[in-house]
C-alpha positions as CSV (number, residue, x, y, z in Angstrom):
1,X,-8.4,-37.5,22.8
2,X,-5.6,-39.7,23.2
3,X,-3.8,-40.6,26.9
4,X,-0.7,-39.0,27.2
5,X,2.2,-40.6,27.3
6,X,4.2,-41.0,30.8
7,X,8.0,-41.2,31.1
8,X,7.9,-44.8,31.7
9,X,5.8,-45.9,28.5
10,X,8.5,-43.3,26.4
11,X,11.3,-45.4,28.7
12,X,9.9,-48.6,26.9
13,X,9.2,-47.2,23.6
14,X,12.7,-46.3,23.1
15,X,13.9,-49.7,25.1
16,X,12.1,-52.0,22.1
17,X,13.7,-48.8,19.7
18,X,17.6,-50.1,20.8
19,X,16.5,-53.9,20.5
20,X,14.6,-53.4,17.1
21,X,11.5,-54.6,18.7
22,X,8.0,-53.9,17.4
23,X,6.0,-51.2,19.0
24,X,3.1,-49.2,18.2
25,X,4.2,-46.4,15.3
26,X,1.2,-43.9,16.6
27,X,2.2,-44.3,20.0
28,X,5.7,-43.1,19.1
29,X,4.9,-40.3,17.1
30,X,2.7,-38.8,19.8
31,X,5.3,-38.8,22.4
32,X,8.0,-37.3,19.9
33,X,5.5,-34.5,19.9
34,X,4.4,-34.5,23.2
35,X,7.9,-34.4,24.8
36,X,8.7,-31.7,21.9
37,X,11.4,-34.4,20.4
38,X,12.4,-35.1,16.8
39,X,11.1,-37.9,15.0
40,X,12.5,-37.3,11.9
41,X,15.9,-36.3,13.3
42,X,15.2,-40.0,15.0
43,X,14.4,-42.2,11.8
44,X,16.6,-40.4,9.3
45,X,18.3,-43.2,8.3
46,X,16.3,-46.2,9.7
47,X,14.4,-49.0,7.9
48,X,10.7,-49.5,8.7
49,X,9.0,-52.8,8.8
50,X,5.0,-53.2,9.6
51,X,4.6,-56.5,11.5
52,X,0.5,-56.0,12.0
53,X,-1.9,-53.2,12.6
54,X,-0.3,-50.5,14.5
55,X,3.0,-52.0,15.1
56,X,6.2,-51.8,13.9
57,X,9.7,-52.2,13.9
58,X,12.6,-49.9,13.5
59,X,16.3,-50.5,12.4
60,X,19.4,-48.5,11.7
61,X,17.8,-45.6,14.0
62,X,20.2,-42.7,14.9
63,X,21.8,-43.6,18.2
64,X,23.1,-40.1,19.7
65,X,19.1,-39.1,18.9
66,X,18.4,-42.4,20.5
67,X,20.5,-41.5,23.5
68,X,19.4,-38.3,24.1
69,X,15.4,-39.1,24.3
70,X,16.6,-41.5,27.0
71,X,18.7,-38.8,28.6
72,X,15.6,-36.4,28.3
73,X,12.9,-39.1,29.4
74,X,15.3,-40.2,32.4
75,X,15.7,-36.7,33.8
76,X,13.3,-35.5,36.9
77,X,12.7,-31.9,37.9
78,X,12.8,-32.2,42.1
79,X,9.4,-30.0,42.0
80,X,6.8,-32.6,40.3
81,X,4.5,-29.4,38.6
82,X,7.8,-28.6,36.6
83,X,8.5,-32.3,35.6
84,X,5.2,-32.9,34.6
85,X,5.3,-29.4,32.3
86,X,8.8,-30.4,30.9
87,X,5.9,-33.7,28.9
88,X,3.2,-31.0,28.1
89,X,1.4,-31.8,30.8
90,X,1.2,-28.8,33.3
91,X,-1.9,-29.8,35.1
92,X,-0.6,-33.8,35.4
93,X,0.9,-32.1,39.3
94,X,-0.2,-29.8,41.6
95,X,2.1,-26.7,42.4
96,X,4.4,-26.8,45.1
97,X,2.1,-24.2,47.1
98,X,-0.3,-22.4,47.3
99,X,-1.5,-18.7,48.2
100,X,-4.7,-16.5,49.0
101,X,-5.3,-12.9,49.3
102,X,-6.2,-12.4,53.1
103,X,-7.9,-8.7,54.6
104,X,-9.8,-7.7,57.6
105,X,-10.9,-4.1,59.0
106,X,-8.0,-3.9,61.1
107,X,-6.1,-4.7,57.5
108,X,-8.1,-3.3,54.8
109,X,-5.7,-3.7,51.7
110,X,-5.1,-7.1,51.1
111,X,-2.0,-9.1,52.1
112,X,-0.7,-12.5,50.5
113,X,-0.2,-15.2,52.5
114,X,1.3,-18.3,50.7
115,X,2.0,-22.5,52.5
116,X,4.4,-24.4,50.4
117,X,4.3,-28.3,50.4
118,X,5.7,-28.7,53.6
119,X,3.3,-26.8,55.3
120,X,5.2,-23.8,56.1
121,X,3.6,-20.5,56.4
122,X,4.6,-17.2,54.8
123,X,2.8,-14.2,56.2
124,X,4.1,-10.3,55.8
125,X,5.8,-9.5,58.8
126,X,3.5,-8.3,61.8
127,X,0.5,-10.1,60.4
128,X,-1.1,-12.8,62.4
129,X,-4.1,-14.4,61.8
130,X,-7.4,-13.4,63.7
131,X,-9.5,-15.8,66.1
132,X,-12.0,-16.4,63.0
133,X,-12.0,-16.8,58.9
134,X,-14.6,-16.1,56.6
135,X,-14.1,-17.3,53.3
136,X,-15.8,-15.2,50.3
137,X,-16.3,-17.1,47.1
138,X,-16.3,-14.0,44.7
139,X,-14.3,-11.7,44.0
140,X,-17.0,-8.7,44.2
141,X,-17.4,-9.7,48.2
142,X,-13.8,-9.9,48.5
143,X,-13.7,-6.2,46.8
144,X,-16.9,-4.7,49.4
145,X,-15.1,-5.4,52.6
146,X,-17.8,-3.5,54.1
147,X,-20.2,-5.1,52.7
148,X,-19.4,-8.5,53.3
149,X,-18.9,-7.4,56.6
150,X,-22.4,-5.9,57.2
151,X,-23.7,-9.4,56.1
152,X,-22.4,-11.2,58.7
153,X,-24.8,-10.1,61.4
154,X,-27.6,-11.1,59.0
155,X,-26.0,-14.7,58.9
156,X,-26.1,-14.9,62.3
157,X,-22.9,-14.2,63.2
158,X,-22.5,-12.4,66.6
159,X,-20.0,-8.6,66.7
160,X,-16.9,-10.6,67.4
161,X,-17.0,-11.9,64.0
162,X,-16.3,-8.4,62.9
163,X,-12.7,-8.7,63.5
164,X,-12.5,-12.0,61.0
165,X,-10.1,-12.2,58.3
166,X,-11.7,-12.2,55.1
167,X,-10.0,-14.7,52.2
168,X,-10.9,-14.2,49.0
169,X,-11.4,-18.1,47.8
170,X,-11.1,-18.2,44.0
171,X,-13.5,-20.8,42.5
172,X,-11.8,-25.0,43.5
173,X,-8.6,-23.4,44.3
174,X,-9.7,-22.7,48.0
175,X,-10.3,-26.3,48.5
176,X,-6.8,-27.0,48.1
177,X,-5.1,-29.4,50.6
178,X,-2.0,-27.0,51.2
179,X,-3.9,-24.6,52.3
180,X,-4.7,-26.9,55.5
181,X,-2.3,-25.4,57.8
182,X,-3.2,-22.2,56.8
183,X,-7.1,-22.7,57.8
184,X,-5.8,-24.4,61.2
185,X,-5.0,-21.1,62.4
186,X,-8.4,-20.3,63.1
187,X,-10.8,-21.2,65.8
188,X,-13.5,-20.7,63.6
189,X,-14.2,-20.7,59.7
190,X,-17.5,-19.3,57.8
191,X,-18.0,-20.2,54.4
192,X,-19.5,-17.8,52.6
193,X,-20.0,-19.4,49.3
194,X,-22.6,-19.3,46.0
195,X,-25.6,-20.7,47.5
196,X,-25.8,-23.0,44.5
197,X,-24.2,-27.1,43.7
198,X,-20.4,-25.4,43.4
199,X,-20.7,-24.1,46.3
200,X,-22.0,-26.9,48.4
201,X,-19.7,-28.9,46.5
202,X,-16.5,-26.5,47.9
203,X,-17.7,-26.8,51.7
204,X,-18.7,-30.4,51.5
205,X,-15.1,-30.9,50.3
206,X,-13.6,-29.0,53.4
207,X,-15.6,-30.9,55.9
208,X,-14.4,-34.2,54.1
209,X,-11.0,-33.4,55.2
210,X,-12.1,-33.7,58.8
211,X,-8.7,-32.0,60.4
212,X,-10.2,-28.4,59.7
213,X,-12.0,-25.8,62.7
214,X,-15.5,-26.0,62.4
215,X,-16.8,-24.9,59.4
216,X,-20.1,-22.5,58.8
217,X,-21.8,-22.3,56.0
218,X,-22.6,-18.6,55.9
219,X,-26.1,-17.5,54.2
220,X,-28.5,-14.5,55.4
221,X,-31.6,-15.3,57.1
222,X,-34.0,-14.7,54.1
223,X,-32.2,-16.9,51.8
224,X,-35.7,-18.9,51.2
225,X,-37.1,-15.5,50.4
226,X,-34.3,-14.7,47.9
227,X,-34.3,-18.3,46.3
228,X,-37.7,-18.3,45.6
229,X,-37.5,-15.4,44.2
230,X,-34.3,-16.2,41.9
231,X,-34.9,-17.5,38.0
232,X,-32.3,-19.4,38.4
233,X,-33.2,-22.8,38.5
234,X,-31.6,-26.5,39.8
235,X,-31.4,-29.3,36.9
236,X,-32.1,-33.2,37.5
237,X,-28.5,-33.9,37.9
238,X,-27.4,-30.9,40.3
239,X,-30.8,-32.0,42.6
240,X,-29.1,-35.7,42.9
241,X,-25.9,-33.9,43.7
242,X,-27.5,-31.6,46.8
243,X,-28.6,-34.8,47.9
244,X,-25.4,-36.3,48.7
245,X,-24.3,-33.5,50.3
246,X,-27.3,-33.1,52.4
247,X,-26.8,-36.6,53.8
248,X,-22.9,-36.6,54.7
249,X,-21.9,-32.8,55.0
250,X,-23.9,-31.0,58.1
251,X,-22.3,-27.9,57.7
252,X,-24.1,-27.8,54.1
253,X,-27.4,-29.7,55.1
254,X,-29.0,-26.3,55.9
255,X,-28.7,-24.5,53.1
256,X,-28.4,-27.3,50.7
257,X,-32.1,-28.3,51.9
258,X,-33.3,-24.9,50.9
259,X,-31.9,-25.1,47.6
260,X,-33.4,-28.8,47.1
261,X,-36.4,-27.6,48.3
262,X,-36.9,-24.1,46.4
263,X,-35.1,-25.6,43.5
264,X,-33.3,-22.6,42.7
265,X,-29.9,-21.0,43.4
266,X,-27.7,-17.7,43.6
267,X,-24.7,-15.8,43.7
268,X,-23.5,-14.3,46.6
269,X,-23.3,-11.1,45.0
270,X,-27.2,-10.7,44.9
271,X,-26.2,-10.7,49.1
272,X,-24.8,-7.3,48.7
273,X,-28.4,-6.5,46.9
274,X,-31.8,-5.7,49.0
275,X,-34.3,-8.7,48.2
276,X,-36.8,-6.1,47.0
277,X,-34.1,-5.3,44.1
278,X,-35.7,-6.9,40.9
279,X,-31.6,-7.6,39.9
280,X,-31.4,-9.4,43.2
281,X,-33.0,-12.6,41.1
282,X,-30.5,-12.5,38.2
């Protein structure tokens, strides 16, 4: 797959266009189509030359066309995620915020709490945040409030816990660095995440930050039990990946270990099963 082109290379593209200087013909095409430009509406009346290979050289090329891919490849959207999807590129910048679905038992349904890129907090009014956060990894713990909750006790966690908020951290996007401020709120944060590489990987990249609350990772006391007992088993490469994290990320050395050791790993949701439960190990 080719590289896509940035502003800048299209800047110089059509820079070497106005001076009838070679450049390379692929390359020129792909960011007519790219940007969603005209090439044909370009070149309608130009004369091509091939110098060598891929480059060429252009003359006679329409100049209001000219001027208006330099208008279009000059102008900047103030928020970078919109800029970047103006080239086809919507992943190329990360959105200028970010949300998650917060509840608790004092606030069963769920309430969005969003931080934009300034690090400004926007809570429904009357909410504030509890002493503790417990981050869920799936969506199914998220759903079984009272569930989740019931685990907590078996993850060591003493009563006060009980009153934790409860976010619901979809897949990488709970890792995200805007949501910083957000997680500062807490005295306290338990991660309750797959006991499996992704989610090591998601609390080893929390702790990495370093400007967080202490961080838990959450797991129930028989978690040997229930590894052993799973089918599901570590490859060569995840096993060098545990490693890493075992060494640098305390918070994940624990339960990392086991995983290393049992060579297996879970979902959280087989938490919300009794280990005697033959689906438990699916």
């Amino acid at each position: 797959m080719a590289r896509r082109i940035s502003r800048s290379q299209l800047l110089g593209y059509l820079d070497k266009l106005s001076r009838e200087e070679p450049l390379s013909e692929p390359k020129l095409y792909q960011a007519a189509h790219q940007f969603g430009l005209s090439i044909d509406q370009l070149l309608v009346c130009a004369t091509r030359s091939h110098i060598r290979r891929d480059l060429v050289t252009y003359s006679g090329v329409d100049q209001d066309t000219l001027a208006q891919w330099q208008r279009i490849a000059e102008e900047r959207h103030e928020v970078p995620r919109i800029d970047q999807s103006s080239m086809g590129n919507s992943h190329g910048a990360r959105v200028s915020g970010a949300m998650v679905n917060v509840r608790s038992a004092r606030q069963p349904h769920p309430q969005v709490v969003m931080v934009n890129d300034q690090g400004e907090i926007s809570a429904p009014w009357g909410s504030n945040p509890a002493a503790r956060l417990v981050i869920v990894e799936n969506l199914e713990n998220f759903l079984s409030l009272d569930g989740t909750l019931s685990l907590l006790p078996a993850c060591g966690l003493s009563s006060a816990w009980q009153d934790a908020d409860i976010v619901y951290g979809s897949g990488n996007s709970i890792t995200n660095i805007l949501l910083t401020p957000f997680f500062q709120q807490y005295q306290e944060i338990g991660c309750l995440f797959d006991p499996d590489p992704g989610g090591i990987r998601m609390c080893d990249t929390l702790h990495q930050r370093g400007d967080l609350p202490p961080l838990y990772f959450l797991a129930p006391a028989d978690l040997r039990e229930r590894l052993t007992a799973s089918t599901r088993e570590l490859n060569m490469k995840q096993r060098q990946q545990l490693a890493i994290h075992i060494r640098r990320s305390p918070p994940c050395a624990h339960v990392a270990g086991l995983i290393h050791t049992t060579g297996k790993h879970l979902e959280q949701e087989t938490y919300l099963l009794p280990l005697s439960t033959t689906e438990s190990t699916r």
